[in-house]
N, C-alpha and C positions, 0 to 999 in steps of 0.2 A: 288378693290383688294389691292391698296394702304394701306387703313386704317385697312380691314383686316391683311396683315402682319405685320402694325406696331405695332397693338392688340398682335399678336401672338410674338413678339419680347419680349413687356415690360411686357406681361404673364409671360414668361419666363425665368426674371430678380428673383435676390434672392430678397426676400421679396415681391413680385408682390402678392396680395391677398390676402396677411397676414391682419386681422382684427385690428386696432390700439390698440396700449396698450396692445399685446402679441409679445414676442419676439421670436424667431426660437427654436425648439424643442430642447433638448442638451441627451443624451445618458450615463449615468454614468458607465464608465467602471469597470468591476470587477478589486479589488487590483493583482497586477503580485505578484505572489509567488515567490521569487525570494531564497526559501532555494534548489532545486532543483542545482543550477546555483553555490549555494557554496559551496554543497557539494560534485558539482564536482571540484571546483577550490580547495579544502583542499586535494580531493582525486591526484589531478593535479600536487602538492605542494609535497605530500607524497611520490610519483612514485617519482620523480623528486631529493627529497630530498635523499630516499633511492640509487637511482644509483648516486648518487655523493658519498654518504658513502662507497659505495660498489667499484667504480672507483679508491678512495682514498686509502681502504684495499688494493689493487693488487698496483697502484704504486706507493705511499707511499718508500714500500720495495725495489721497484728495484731503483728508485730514490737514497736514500740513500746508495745502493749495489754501486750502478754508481759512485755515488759520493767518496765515499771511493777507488773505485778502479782506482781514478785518483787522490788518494791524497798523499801526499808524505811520507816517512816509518816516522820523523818524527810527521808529523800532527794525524796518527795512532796511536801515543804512547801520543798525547795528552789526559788529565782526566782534567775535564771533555769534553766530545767532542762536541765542536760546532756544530751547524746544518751544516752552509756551512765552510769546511777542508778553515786552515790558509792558508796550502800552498799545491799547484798541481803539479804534476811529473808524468809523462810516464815509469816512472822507475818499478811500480810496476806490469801494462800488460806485460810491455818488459823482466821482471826478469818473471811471472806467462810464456811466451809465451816460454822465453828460456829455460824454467824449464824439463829435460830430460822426455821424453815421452808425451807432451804437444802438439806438430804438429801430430805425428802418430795416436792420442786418437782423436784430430780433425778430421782429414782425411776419422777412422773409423767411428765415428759419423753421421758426413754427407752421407758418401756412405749406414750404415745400414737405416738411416731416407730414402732416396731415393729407396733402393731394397723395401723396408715394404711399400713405397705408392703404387710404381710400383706392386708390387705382391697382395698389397689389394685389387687394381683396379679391374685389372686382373682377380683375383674369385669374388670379392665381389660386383661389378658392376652385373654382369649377374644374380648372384645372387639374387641379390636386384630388377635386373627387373622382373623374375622366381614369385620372391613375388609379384611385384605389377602388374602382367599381368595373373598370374594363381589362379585362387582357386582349394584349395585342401582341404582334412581333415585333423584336426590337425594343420592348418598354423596360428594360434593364441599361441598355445601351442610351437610349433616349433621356434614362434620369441624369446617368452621367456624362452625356452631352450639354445637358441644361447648365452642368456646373461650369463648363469650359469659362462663363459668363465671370467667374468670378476669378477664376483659374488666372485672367490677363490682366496685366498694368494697370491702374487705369487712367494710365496717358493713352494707353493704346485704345479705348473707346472715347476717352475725351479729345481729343484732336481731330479724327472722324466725326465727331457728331459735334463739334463745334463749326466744321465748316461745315456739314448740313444745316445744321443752324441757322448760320450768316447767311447760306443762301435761300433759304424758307421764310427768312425775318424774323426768325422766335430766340434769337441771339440775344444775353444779357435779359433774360426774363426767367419770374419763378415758374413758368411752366417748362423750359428748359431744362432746368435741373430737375424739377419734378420726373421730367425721362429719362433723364439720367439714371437718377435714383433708385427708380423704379426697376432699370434695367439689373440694377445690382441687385435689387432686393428681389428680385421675381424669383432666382430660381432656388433660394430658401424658401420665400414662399409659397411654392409650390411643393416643395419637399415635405415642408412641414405639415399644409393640408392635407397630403396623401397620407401621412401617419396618421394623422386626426381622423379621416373618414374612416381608414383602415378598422380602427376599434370602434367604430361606431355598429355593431350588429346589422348586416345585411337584412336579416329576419326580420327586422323593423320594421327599413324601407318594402319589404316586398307584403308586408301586413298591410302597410298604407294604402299597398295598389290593389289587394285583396279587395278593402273596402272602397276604391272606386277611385282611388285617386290615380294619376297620371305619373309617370314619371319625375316631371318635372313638380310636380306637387307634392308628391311626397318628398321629394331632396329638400322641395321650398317649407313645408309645414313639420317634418320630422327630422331627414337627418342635420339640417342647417342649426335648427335649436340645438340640438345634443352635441353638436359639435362647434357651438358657439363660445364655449370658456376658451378652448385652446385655438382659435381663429382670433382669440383675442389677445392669447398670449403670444403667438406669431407677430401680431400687431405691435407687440413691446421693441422684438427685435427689428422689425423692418422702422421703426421709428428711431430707435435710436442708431442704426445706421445709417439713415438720414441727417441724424444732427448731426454725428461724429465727422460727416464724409466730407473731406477739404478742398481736396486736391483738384476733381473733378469741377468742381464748385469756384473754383478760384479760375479757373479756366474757361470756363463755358460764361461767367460774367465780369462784368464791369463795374458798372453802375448801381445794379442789385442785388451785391451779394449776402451770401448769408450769415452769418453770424461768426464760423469758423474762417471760413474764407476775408473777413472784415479782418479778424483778431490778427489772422495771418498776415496780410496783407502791412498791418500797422506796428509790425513786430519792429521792422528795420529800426523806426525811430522812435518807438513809445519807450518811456519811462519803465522803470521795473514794475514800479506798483500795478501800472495800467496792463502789465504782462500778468503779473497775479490775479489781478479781478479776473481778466478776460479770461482766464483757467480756471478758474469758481465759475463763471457766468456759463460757462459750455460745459458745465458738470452738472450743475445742481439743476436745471430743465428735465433734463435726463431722468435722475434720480429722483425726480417728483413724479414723474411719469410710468415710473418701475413702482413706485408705492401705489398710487392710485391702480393701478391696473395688476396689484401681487397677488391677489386671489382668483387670480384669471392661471395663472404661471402654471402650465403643466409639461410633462417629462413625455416623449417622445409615443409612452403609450395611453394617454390623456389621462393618467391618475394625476387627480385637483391638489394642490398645495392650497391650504387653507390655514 
């Protein structure tokens, strides 16, 4: 048995059998194609390339808005103008900030951005789940009817709804433009909440009702929470097209406008510098607002940006 195994051992070995004067069999691989590999790495390069250009175009501008609005009245009346201002001073927020109607315009500002997320939630939430919980006829047609909303001027809603206004008495008020605003931003935010419920698992809601809950209970105690980061990131956009929106804003008041509508308003005869701040000060709101609320930011099928 000995010799047996030690047969089956050195069998076993590479080369064991092999006939002298041939060497072991060799397999020639086919060439790797390796154009498949570059033109994904070109196409890799392209993506990559294009959102730097595109990152560039957006702050590029505020970059330089910034920069000027902390550069001193001086360093402004330089020609030609340096990239980075000789000299910096506080002087020109502090003159934009004490500039008569300047706190009031802020104030309104922020409170219409805040009534217009609130109030879009509000309808445009339940709405947007209505869409992505019911089939109906027409509900294809219906979404892109909602957009018509955005589709027109918007002299052509603020002129109408300024003289409902005057006649109502709610003329030259932040609730005013609150409906305005509102009008604009509803029919994204309704768009946006129907994708959000969309990816929310039906399965879910109809477990909730298994266990006893109601319709309206389970939307309220299950999918409302699940779909609570991107109702919040909705909430980013409909805010800052609140602050952005001028036109409508400068029309519908007077007395109480809002911060865009003020800056506009004061353009004819402000100073440059006061032109600088006031483009820093309608920026940087914004952009405080997009950072606190960035872990909310989700993409159309609610995967979380963290």
């Amino acid at each position: 048995m000995n010799d047996t195994g030690g047969a089956s051992v050195r069998a076993g070995r590479p080369g064991a059998g092999v006939p002298p004067g041939t060497g072991p069999m060799t397999t020639t691989l086919p060439p790797i194609d390796r154009a498949p590999l570059r033109r994904r790495r070109r196409r890799t390069i392209a993506v990559q390339a294009a959102c730097v250009v595109v990152s560039l175009f957006m702050v590029v501008p505020m970059v330089l808005i910034g920069l000027a609005a902390v550069s001193s009245p001086e360093a402004l009346l330089e020609f030609p103008k340096p990239l980075i201002p000789s000299g910096f001073s506080a002087g020109t927020l502090m003159a934009f900030i004490e500039a008569t109607g300047t706190i009031p315009a802020l104030g309104n500002s922020l409170l219409v951005g805040i009534y217009t997320v609130v109030l879009s939630l509000l309808v445009g939430a339940p709405a947007g789940y209505a869409l992505a919980r019911r089939a109906f006829r027409g509900k294809d047609a219906y979404q892109v009817f909602m957009l018509l909303a955005r589709a027109l001027p918007i002299v052509v809603l603020s002129v109408p709804l300024a003289t409902m206004f005057l006649n109502s008495g709610v003329y030259d008020t932040v609730f005013s433009v609150t409906l305005l605003h509102t009008t604009l931003a509803m029919p994204t935010t309704v768009l946006i909440s129907a994708s959000i419920f969309v990816s929310v698992p039906a399965d879910v809601e109809e477990a909730a009702r298994v266990f006893g809950c109601s319709r309206f209970e389970a939307a309220r105690r299950v999918v409302f929470p699940l779909a609570l980061p991107g109702l919040a990131a909705s909430s980013i956009f409909t805010f800052v097209l609140s602050w952005n929106e001028i036109l409508g804003a400068a029309v519908i008041t007077l007395g109480h406008r809002t911060l865009p509508a003020q800056v506009l308003a004061s353009l004819g005869e402000a100073p440059q510098a006061y032109r600088f701040a006031g483009g820093f000060a309608l920026i940087l709101p914004a952009l405080v607002f997009i950072l606190v609320m960035r872990r909310y930011l989700v993409n159309m099928w609610g995967t979380t940006l963290r």
